[in-house]
mmCIF file of the N, C-alpha and C atoms, coordinates in Angstrom:
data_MODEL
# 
_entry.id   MODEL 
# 
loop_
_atom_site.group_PDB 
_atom_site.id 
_atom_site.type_symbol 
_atom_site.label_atom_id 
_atom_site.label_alt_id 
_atom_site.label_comp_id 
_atom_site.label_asym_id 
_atom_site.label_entity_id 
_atom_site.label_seq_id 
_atom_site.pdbx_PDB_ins_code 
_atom_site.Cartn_x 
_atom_site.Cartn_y 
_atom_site.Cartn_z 
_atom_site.occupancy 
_atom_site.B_iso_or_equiv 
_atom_site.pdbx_formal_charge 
_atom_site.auth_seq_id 
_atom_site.auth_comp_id 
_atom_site.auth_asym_id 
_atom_site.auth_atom_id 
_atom_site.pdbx_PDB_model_num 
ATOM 1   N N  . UNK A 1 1  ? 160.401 71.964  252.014 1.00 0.00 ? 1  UNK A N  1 
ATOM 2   C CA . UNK A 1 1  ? 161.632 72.716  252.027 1.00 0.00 ? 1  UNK A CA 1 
ATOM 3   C C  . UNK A 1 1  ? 162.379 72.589  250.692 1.00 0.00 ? 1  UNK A C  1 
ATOM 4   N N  . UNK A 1 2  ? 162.045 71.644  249.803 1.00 0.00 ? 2  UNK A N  1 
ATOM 5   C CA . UNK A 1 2  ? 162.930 71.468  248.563 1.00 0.00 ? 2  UNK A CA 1 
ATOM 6   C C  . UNK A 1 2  ? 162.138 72.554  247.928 1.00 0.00 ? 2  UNK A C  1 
ATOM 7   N N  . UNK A 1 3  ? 160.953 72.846  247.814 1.00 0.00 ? 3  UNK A N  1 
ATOM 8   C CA . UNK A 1 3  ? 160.819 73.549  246.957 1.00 0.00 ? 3  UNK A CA 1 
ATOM 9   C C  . UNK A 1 3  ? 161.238 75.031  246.821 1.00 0.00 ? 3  UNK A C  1 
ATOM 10  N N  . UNK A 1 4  ? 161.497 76.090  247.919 1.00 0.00 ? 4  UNK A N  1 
ATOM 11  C CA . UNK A 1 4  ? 162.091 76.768  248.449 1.00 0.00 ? 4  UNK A CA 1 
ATOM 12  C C  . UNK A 1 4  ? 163.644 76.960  247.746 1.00 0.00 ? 4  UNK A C  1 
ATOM 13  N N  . UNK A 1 5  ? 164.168 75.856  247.921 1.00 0.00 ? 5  UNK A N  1 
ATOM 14  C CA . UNK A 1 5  ? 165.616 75.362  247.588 1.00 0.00 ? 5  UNK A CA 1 
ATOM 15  C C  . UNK A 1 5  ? 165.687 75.775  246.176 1.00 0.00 ? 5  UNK A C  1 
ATOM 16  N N  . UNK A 1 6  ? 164.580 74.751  245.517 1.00 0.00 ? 6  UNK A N  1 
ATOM 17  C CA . UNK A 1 6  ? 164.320 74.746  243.775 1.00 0.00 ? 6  UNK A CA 1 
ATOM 18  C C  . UNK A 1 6  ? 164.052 76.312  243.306 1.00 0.00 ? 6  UNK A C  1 
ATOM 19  N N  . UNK A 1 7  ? 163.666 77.129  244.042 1.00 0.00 ? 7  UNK A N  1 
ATOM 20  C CA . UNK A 1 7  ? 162.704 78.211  243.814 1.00 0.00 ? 7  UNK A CA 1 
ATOM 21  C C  . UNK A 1 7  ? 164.255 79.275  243.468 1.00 0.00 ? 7  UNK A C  1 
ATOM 22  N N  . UNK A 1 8  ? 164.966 79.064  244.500 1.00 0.00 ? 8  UNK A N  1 
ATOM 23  C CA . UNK A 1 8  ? 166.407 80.051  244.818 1.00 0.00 ? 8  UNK A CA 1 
ATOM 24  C C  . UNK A 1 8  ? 167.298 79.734  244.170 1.00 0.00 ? 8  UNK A C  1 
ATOM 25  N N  . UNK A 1 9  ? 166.878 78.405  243.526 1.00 0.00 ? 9  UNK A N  1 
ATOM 26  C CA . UNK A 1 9  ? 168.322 77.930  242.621 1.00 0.00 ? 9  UNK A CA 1 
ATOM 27  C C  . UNK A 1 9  ? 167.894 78.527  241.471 1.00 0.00 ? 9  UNK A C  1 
ATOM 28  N N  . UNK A 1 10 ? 166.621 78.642  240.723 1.00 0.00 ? 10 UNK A N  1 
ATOM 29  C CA . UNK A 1 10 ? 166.104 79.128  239.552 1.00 0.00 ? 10 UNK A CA 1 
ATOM 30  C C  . UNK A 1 10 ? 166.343 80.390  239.743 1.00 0.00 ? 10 UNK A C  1 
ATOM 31  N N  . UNK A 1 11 ? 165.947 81.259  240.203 1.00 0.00 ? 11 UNK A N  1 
ATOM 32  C CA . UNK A 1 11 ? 166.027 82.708  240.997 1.00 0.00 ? 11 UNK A CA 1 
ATOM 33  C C  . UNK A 1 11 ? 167.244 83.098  240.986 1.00 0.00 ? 11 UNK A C  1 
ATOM 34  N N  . UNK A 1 12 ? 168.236 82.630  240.557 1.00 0.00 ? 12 UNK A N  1 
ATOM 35  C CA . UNK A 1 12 ? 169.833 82.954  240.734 1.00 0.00 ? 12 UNK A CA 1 
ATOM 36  C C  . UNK A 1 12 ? 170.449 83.705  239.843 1.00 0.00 ? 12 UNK A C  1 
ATOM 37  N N  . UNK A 1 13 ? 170.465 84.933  239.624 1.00 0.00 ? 13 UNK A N  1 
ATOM 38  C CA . UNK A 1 13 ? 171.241 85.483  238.499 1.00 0.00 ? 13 UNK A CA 1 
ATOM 39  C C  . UNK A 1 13 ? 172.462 84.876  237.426 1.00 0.00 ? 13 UNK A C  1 
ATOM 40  N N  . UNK A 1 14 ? 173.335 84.125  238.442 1.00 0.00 ? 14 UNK A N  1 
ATOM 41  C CA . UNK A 1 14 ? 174.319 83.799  237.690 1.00 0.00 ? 14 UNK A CA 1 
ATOM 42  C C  . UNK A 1 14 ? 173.787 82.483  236.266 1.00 0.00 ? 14 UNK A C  1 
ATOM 43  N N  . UNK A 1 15 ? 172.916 81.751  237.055 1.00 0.00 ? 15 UNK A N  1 
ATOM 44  C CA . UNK A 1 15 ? 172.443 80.899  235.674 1.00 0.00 ? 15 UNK A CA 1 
ATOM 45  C C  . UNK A 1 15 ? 171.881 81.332  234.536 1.00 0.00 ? 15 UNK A C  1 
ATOM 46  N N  . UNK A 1 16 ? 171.280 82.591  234.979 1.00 0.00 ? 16 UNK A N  1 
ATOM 47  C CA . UNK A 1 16 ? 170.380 83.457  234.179 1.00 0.00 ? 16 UNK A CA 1 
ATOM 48  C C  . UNK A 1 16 ? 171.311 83.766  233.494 1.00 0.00 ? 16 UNK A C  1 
ATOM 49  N N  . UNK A 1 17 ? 172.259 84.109  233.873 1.00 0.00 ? 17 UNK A N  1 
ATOM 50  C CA . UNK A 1 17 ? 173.792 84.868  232.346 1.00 0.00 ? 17 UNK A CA 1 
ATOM 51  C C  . UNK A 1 17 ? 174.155 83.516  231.488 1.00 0.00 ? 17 UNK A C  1 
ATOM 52  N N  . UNK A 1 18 ? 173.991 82.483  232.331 1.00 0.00 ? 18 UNK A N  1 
ATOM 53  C CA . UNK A 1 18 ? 174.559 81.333  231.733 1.00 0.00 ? 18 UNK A CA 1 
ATOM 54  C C  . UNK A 1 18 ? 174.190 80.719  230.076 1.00 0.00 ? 18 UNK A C  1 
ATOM 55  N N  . UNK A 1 19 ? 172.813 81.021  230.707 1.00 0.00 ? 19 UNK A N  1 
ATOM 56  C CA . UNK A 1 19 ? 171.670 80.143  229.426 1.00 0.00 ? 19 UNK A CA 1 
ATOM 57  C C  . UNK A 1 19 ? 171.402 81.191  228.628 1.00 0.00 ? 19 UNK A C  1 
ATOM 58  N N  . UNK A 1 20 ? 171.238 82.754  228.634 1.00 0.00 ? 20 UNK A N  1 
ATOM 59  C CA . UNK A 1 20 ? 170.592 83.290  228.353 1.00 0.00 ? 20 UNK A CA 1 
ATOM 60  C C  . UNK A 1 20 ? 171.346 83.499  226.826 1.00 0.00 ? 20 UNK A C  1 
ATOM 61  N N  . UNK A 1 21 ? 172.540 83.544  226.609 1.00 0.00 ? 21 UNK A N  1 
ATOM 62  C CA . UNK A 1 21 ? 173.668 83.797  225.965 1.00 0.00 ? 21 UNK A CA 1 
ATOM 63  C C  . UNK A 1 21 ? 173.943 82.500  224.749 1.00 0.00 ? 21 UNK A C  1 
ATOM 64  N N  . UNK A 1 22 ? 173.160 81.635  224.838 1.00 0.00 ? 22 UNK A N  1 
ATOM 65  C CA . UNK A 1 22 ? 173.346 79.924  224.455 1.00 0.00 ? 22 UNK A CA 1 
ATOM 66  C C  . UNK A 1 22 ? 172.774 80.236  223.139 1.00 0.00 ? 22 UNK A C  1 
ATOM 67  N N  . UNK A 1 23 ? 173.543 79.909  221.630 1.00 0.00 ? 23 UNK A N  1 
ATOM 68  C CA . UNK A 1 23 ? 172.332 80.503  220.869 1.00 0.00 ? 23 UNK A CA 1 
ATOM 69  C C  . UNK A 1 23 ? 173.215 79.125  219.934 1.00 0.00 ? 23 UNK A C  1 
ATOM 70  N N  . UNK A 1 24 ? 172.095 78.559  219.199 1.00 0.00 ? 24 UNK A N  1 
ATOM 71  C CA . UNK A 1 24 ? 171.945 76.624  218.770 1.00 0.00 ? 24 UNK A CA 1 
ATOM 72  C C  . UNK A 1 24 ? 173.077 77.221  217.440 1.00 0.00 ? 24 UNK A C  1 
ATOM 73  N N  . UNK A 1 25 ? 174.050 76.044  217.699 1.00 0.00 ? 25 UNK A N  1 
ATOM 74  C CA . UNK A 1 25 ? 175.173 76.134  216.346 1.00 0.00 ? 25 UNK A CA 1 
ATOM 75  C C  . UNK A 1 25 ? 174.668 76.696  214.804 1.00 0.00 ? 25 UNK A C  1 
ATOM 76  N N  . UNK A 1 26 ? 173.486 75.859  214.770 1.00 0.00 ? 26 UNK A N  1 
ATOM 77  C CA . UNK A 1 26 ? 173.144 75.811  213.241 1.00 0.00 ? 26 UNK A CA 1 
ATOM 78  C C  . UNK A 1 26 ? 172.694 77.129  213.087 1.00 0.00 ? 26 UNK A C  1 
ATOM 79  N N  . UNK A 1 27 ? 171.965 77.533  213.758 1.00 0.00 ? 27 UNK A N  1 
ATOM 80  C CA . UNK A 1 27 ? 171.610 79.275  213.912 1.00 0.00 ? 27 UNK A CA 1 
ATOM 81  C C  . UNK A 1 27 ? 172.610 80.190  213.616 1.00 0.00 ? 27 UNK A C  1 
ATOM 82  N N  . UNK A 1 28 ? 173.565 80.095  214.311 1.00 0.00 ? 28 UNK A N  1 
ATOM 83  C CA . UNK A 1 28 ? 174.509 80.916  214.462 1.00 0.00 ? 28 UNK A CA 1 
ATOM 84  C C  . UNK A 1 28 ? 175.519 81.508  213.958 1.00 0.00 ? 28 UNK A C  1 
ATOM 85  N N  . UNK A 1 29 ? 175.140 80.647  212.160 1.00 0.00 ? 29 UNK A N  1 
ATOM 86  C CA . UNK A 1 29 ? 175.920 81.078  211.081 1.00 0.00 ? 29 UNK A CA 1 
ATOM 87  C C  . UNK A 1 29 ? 175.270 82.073  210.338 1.00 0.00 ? 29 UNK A C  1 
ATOM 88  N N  . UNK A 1 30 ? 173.611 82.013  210.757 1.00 0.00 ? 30 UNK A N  1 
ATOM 89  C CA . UNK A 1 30 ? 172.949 83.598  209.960 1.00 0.00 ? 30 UNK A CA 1 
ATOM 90  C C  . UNK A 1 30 ? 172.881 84.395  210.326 1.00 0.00 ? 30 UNK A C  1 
ATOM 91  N N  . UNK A 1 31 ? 172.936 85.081  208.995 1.00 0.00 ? 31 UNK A N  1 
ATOM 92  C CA . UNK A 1 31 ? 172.497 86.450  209.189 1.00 0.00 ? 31 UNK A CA 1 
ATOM 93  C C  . UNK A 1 31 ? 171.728 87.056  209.616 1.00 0.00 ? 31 UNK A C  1 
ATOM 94  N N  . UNK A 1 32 ? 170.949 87.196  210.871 1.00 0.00 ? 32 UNK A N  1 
ATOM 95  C CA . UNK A 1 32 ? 169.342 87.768  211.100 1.00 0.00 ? 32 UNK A CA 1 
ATOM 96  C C  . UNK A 1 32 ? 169.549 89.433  210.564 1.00 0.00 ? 32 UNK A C  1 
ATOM 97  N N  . UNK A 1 33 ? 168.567 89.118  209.869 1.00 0.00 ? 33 UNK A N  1 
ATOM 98  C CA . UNK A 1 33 ? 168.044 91.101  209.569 1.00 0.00 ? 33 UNK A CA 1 
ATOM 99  C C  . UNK A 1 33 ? 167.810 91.902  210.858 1.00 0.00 ? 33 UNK A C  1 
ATOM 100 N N  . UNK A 1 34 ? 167.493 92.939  211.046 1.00 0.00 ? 34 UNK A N  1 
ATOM 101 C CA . UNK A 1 34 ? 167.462 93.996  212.003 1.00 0.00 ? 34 UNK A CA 1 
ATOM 102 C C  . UNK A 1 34 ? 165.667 93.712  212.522 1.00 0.00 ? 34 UNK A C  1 
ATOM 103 N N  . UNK A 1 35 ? 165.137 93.771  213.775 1.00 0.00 ? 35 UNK A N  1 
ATOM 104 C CA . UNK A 1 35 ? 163.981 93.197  213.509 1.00 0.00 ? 35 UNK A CA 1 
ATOM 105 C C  . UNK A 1 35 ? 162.896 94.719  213.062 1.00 0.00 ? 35 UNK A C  1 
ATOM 106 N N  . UNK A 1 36 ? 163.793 96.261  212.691 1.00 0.00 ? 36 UNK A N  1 
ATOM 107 C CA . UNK A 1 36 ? 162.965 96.763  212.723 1.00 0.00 ? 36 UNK A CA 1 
ATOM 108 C C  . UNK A 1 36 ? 162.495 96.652  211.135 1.00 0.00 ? 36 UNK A C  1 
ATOM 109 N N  . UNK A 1 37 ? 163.282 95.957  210.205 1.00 0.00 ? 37 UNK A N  1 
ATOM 110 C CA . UNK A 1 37 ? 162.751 95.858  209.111 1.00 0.00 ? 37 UNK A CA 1 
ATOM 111 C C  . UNK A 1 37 ? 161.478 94.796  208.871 1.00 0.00 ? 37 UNK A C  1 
ATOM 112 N N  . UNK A 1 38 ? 161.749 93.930  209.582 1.00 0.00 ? 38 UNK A N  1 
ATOM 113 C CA . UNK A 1 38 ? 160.388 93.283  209.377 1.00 0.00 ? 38 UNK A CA 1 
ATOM 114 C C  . UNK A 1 38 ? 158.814 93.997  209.938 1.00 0.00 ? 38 UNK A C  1 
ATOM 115 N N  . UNK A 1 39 ? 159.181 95.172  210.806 1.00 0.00 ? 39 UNK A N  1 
ATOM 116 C CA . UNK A 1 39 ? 157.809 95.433  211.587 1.00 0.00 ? 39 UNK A CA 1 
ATOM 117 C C  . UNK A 1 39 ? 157.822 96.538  210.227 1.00 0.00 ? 39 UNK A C  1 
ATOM 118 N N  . UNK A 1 40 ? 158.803 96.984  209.447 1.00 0.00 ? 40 UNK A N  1 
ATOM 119 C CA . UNK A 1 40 ? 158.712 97.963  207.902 1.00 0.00 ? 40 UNK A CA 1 
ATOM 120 C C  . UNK A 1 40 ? 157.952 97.287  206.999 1.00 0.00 ? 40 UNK A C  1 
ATOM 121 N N  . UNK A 1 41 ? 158.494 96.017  207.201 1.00 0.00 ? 41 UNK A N  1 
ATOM 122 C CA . UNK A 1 41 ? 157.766 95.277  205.915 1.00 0.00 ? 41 UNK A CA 1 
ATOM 123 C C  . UNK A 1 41 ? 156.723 94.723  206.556 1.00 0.00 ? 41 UNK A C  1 
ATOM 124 N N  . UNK A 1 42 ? 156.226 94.344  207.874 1.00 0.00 ? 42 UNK A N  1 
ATOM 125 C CA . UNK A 1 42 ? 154.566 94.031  207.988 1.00 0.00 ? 42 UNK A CA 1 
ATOM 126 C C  . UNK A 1 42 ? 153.663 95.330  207.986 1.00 0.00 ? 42 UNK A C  1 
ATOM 127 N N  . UNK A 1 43 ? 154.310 96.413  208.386 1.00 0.00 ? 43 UNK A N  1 
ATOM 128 C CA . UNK A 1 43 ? 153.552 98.198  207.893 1.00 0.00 ? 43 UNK A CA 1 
ATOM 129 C C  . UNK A 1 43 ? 153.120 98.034  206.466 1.00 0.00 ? 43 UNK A C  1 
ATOM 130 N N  . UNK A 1 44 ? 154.012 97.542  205.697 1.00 0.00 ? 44 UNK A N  1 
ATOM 131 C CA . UNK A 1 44 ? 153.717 98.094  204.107 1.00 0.00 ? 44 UNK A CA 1 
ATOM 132 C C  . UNK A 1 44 ? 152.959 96.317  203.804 1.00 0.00 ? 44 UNK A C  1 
ATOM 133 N N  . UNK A 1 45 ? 153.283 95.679  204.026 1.00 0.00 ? 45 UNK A N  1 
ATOM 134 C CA . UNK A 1 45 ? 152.112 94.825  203.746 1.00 0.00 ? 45 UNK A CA 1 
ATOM 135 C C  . UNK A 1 45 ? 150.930 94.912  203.964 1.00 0.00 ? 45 UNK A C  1 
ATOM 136 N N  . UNK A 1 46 ? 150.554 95.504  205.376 1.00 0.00 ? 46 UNK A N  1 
ATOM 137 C CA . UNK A 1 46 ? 149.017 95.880  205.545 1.00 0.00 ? 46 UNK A CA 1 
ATOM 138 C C  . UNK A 1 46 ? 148.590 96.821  205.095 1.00 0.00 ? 46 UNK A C  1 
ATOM 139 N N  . UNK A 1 47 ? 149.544 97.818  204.578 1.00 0.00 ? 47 UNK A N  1 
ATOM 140 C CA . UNK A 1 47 ? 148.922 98.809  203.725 1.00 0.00 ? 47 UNK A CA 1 
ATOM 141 C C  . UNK A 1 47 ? 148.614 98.503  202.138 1.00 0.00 ? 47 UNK A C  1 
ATOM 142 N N  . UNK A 1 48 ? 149.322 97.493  201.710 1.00 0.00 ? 48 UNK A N  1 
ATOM 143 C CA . UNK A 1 48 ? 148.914 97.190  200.390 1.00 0.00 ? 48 UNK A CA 1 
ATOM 144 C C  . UNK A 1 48 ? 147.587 96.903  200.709 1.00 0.00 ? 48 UNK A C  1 
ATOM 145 N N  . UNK A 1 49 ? 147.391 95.102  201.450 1.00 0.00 ? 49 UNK A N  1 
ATOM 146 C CA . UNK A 1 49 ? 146.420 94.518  201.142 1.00 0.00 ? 49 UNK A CA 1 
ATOM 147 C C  . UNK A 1 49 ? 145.033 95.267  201.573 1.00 0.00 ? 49 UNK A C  1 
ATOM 148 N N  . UNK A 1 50 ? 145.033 96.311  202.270 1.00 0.00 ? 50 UNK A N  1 
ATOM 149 C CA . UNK A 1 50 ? 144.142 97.281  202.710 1.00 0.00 ? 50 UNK A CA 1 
ATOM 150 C C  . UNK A 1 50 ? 144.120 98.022  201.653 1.00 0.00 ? 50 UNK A C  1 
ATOM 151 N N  . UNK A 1 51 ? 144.941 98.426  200.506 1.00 0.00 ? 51 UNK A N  1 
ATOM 152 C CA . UNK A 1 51 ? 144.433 99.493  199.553 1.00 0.00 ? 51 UNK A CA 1 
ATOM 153 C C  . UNK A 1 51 ? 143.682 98.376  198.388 1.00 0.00 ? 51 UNK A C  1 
ATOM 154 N N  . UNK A 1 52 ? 144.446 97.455  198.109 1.00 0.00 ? 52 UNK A N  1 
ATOM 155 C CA . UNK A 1 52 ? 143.684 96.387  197.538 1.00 0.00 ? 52 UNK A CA 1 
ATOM 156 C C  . UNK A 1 52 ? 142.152 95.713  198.057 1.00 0.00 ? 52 UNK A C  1 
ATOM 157 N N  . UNK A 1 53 ? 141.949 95.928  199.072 1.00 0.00 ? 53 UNK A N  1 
ATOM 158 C CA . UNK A 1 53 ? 140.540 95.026  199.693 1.00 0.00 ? 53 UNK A CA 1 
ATOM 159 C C  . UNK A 1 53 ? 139.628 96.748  200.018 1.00 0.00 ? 53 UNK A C  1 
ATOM 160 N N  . UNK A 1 54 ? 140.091 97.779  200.105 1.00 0.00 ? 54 UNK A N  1 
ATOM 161 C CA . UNK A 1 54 ? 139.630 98.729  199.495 1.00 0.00 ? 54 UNK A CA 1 
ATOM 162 C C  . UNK A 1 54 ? 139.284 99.981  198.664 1.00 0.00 ? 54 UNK A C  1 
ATOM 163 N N  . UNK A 1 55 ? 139.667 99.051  197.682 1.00 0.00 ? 55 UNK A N  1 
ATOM 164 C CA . UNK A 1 55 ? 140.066 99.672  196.439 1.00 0.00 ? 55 UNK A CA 1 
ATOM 165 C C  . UNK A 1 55 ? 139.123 100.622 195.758 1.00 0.00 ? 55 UNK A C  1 
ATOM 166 N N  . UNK A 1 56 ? 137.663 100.007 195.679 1.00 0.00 ? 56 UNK A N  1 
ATOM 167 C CA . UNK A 1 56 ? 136.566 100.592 195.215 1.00 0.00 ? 56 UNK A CA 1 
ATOM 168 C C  . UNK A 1 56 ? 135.942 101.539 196.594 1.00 0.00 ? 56 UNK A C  1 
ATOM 169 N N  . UNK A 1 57 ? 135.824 101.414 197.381 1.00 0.00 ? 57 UNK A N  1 
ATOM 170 C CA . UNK A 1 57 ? 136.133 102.501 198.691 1.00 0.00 ? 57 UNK A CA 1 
ATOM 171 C C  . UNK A 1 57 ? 136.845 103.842 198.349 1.00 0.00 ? 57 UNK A C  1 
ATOM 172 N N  . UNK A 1 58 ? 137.768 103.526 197.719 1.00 0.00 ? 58 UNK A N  1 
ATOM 173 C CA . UNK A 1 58 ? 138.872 104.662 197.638 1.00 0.00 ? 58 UNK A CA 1 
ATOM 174 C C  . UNK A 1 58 ? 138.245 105.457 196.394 1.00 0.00 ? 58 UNK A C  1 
ATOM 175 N N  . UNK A 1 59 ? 138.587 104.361 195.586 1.00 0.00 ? 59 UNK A N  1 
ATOM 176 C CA . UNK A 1 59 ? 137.841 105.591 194.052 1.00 0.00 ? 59 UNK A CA 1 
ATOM 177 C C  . UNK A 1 59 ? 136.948 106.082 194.454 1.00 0.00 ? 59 UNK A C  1 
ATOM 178 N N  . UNK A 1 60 ? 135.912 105.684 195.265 1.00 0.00 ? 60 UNK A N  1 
ATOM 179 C CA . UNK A 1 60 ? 134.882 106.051 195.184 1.00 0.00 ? 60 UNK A CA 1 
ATOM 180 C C  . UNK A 1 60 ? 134.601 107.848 195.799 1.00 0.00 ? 60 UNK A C  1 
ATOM 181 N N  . UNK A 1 61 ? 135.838 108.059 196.703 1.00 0.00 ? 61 UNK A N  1 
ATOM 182 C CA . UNK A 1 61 ? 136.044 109.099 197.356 1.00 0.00 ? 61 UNK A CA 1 
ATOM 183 C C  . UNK A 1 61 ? 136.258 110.076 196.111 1.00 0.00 ? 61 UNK A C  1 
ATOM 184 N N  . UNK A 1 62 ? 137.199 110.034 195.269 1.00 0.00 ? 62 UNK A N  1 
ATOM 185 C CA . UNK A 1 62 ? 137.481 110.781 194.365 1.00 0.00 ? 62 UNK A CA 1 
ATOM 186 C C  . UNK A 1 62 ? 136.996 111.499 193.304 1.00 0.00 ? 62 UNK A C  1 
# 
């Protein structure tokens, strides 16, 4: 029966608002960037190192 108990206490919305919101002091003085710039800048990174690793591929088309 405790576990039941344990199961409904986790399961509880209101704790869920509680913790979810908790963000660590030292964090909380930066600046985070937007995260769609980083998925911009891992796009253009794989496109470099892909024009670089096939480089002679490419001329070769031309």
């Amino acid at each position: 029966m405790k576990y039941c108990a344990l199961f409904f206490q986790m399961d509880n919305p209101e704790n869920k608002n509680q913790e979810e919101n908790k963000t660590p002091s030292k964090m909380a003085r930066l600046a985070w960037p937007k995260a769609k710039y980083g998925v911009y800048a891992a796009i253009i990174i794989i496109v470099l190192v892909n024009l670089v690793y096939y480089k002679d591929f490419l001329l070769s088309l031309i």
